[in-house]
C-alpha positions as CSV (number, residue, x, y, z in Angstrom):
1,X,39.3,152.7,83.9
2,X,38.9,155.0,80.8
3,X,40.8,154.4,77.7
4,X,41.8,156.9,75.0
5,X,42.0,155.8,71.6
6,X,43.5,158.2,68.8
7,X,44.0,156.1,66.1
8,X,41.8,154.0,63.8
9,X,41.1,150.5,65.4
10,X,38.2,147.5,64.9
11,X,34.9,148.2,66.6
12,X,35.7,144.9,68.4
13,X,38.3,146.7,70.4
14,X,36.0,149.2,71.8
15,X,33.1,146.6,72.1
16,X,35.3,143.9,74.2
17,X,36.3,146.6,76.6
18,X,33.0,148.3,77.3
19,X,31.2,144.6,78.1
20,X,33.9,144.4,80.5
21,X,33.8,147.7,82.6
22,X,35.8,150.3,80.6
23,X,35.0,153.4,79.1
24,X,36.3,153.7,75.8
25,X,36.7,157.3,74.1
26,X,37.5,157.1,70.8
27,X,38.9,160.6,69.5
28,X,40.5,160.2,66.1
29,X,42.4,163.3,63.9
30,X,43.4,165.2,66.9
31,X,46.5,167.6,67.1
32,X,49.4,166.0,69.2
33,X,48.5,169.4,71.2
34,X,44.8,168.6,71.9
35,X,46.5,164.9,73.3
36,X,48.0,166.4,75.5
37,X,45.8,168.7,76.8
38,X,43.2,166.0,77.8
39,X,45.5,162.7,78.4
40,X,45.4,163.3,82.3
41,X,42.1,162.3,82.5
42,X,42.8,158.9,81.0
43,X,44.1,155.6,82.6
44,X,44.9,154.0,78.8
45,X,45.8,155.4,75.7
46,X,45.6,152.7,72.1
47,X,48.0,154.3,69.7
48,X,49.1,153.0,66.0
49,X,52.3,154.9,64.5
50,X,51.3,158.4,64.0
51,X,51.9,160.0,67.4
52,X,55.5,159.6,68.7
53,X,55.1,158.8,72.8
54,X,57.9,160.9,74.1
55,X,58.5,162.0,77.4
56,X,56.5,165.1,77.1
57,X,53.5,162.9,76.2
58,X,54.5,160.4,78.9
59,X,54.5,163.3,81.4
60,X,51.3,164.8,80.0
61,X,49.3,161.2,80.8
62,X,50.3,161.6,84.5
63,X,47.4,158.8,85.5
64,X,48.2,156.5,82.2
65,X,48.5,153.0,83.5
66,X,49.3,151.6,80.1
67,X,50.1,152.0,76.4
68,X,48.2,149.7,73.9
69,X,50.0,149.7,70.3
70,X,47.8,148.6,67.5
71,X,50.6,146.1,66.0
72,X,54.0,145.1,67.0
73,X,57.0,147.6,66.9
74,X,57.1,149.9,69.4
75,X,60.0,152.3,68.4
76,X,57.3,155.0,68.5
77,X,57.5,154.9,72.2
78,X,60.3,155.9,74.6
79,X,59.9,152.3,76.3
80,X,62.4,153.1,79.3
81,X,60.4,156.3,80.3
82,X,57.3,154.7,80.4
83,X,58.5,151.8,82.2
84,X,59.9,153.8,84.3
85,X,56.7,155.7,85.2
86,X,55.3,152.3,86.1
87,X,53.4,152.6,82.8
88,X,52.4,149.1,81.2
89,X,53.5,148.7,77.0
90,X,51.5,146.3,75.7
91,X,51.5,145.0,72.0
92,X,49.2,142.7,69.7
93,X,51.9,140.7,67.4
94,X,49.9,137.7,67.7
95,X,47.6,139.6,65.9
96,X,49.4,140.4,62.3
97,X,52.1,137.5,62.4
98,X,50.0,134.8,60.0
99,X,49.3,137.9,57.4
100,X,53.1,139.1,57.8
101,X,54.1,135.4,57.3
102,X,52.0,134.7,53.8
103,X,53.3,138.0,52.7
104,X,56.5,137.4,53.2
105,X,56.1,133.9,50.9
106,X,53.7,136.0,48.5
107,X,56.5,137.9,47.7
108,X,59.3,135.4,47.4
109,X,57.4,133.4,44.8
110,X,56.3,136.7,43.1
111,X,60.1,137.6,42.4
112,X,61.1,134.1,42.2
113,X,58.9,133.4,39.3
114,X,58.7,136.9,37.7
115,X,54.9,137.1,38.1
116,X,55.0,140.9,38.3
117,X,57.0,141.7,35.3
118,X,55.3,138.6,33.3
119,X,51.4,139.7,34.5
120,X,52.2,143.5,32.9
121,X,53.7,141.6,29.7
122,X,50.5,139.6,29.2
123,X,48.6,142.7,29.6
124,X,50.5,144.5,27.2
125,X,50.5,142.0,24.6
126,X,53.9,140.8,25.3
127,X,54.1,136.2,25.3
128,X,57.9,135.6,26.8
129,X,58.2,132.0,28.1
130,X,61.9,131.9,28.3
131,X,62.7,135.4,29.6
132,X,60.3,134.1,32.4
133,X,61.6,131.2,33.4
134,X,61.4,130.9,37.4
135,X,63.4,129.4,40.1
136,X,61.9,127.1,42.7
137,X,62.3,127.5,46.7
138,X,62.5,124.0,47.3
139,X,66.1,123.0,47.6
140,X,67.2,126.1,49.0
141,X,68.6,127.6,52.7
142,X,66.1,130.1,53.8
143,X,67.6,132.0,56.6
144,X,65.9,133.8,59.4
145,X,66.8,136.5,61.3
146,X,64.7,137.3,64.2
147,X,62.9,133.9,65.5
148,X,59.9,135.7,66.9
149,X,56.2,136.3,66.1
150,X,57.0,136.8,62.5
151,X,59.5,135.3,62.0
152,X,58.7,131.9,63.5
153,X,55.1,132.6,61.3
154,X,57.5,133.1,58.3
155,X,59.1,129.3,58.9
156,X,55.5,127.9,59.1
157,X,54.1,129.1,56.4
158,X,57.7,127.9,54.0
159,X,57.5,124.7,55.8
160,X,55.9,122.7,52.9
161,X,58.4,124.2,50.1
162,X,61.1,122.0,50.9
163,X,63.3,124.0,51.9
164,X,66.0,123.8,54.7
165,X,65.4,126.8,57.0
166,X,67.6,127.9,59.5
167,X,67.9,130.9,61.9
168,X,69.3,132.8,64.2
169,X,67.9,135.4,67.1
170,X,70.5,137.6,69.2
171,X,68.1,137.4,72.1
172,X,66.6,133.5,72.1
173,X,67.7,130.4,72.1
174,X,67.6,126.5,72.2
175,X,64.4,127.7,69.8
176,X,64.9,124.6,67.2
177,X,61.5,123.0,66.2
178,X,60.1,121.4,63.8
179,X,60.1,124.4,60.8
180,X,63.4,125.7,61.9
181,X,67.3,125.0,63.2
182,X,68.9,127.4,65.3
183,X,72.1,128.7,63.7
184,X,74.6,131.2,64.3
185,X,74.5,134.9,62.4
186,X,77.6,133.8,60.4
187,X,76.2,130.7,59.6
188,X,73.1,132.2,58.5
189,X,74.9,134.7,56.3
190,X,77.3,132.1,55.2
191,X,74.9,129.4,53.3
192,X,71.5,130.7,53.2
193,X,70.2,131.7,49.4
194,X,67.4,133.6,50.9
195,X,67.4,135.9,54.0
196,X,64.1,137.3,55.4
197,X,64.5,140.0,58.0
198,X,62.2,139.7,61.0
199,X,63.9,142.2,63.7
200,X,62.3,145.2,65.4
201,X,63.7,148.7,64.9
202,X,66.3,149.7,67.5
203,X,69.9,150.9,68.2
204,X,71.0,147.4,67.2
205,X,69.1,146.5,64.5
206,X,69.1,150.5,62.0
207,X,71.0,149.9,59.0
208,X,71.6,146.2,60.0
209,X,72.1,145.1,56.7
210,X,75.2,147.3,55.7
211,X,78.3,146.5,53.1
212,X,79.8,144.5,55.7
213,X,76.2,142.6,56.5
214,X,75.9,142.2,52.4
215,X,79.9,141.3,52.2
216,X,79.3,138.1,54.2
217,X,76.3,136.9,53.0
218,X,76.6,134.2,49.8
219,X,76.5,135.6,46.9
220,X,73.5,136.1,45.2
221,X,71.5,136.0,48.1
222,X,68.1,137.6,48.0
223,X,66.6,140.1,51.2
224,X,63.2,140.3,52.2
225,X,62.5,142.8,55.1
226,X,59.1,143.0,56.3
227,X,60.1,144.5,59.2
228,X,60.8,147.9,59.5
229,X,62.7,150.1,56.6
230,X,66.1,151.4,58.6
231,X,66.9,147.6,59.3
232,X,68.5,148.2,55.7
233,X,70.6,150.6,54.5
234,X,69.3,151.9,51.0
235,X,71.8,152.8,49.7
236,X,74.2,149.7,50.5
237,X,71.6,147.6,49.6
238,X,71.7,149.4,46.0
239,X,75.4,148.9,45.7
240,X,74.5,145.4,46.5
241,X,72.2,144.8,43.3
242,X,74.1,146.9,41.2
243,X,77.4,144.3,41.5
244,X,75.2,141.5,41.9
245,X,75.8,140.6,44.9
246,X,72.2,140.5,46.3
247,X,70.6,138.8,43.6
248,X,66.8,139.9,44.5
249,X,65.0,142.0,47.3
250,X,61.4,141.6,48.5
251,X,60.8,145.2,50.3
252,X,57.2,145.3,52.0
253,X,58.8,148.6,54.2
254,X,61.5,151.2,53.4
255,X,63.3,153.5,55.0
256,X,61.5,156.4,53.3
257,X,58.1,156.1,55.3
258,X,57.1,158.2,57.2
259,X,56.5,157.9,61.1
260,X,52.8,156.5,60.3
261,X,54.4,154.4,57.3
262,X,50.9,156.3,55.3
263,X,53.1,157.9,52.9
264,X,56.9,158.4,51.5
265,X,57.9,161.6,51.9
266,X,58.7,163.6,48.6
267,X,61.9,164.7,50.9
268,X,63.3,161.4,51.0
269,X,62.8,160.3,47.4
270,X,66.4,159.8,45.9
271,X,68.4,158.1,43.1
272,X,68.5,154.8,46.0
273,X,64.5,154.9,46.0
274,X,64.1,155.8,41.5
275,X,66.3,152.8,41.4
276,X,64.4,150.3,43.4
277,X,61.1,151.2,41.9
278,X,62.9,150.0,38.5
279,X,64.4,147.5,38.9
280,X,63.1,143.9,37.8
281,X,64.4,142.0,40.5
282,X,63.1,144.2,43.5
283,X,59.6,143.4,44.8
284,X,58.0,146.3,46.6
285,X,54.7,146.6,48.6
286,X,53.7,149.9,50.6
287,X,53.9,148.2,54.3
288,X,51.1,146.6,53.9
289,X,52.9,142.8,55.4
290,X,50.0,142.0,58.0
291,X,47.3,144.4,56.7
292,X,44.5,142.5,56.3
293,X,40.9,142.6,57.1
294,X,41.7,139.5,59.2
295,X,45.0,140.6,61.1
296,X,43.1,143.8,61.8
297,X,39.9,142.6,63.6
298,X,43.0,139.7,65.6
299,X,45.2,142.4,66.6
300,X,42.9,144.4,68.0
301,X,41.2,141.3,69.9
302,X,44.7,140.2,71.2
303,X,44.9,143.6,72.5
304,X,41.6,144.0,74.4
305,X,42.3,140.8,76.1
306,X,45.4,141.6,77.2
307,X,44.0,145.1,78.8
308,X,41.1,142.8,80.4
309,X,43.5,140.3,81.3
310,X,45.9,142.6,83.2
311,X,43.6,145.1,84.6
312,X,39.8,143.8,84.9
């Protein structure tokens, strides 16, 4: 079989796959054009976020087998077409879900106890002990929504706070173990102090977390979403700080990013986005929630054995 890779990915990938049998071209910085013109001569194309597969790609890859996508969310891909063309999706979120889990804590306990704004105060000169007084996790209802790879990492990784974690997934259940208790979504929004966002991107989940979503929750809740930036709606979730309401937001993605999530567009910069990036109770990171040296040699071994194991 020969496999097409277009976007950056571990040597380990390539080197797994050819020991097994498979030829591996690896063609990076191409026009979505010069895919297309030589996608029928592959059996597999590896793809991160940059290239959208739509149908005109599906059709283009006429003998594709499968799509391999370098991480987990797949709203880059027109799933149903490809499925229906008999075309294999595979992912790698076993790869990424550890680093997306200590993230996820990282930046709780960076807002929780002020060690961004008090690290540039030190720098600056600046001693405040008071003003920098934190607030501990232990004690608290961490809810979870979106019991998955991520979000069952996420509950393993807060296990030894002392916390009481609970959480709910629209598609599992009967999932209760030992780092979690399956809840409703109204019970989750009713009593947890903390709720991390764990869903993929889809018709369901854009702009989840809405006035209504923020309405229900307990006040003074704090939102981390490490998931994917429409899960939120910006601007809600503004109105939401601004009347205290959400008392705190870890943001690792945002609705700004572009379709590669390498950039924010200067288009999509607005008063929601100026606001975030000053205020003292927002935690930002550029997507970078699983995007380690680690996670990025796993995924990409998670991957290649799941090509060898489905079509060796």
């Amino acid at each position: 079989m020969k496999i097409l890779i277009i976007h950056k990915v571990h040597p380990i990938f390539e080197k797994l796959l050819t020991n097994s049998g498979f030829i591996v071209d690896e063609k990076l910085g191409m026009s979505r054009k010069q895919v297309l013109e030589i996608l029928p001569d592959y059996d597999g194309l590896i793809v991160r976020s940059a290239l959208k597969i739509d149908k005109e790609v599906i059709d283009a890859g006429y003998n594709l087998k499968f799509i391999g996508r370098l991480g987990a969310g797949m709203e880059n891909i027109d799933s149903d077409y490809a499925i229906s063309k008999k075309i294999v999706l595979i992912n790698a979120p076993e790869g990424n879900r550890s680093a997306v889990g200590e993230q996820t804590v990282g930046m709780l306990i960076s807002l929780f106890n002020n060690l961004n704004k008090a690290d540039k105060e030190v720098r600056n000169g600046i001693w405040l002990r008071e003003e920098n007084r934190g607030e501990e996790i232990e004690g608290k209802t961490i809810g979870i929504i979106g019991y998955g790879n991520m979000g069952g990492a996420f509950a393993r990784k807060i296990s030894g706070f002392g916390a009481k974690v609970i959480a709910y997934d629209k598609y599992k259940s009967n999932f209760s173990d030992n780092f979690v208790k399956e809840v409703s979504l109204e019970n989750v929004l009713k009593h947890s102090d903390i709720i991390s966002l764990h869903v993929p991107l889809q018709e369901d989940t854009f702009h989840m977390v809405n006035s209504s979503f923020i309405n229900s929750c307990k006040k003074g809740v704090y939102i981390i979403n490490a998931a994917r930036g429409a899960v939120i709606n910006t601007k809600e979730l503004v109105i939401g700080l601004k009347n205290q309401r959400i008392k705190g937001a870890c943001l690792d993605v945002l609705e700004f990013e572009g379709m590669s999530f390498e950039d924010i567009s200067s288009n999509n910069i607005n008063e929601d986005f100026n606001f975030l990036t000053k205020a003292e109770n927002v935690i930002l990171s550029p997507h970078i929630a699983g995007w380690t040296h680690q996670s990025n040699e796993k995924m990409a071994v998670v991957l290649a054995e799941k090509i060898i194991l489905l079509f060796n």
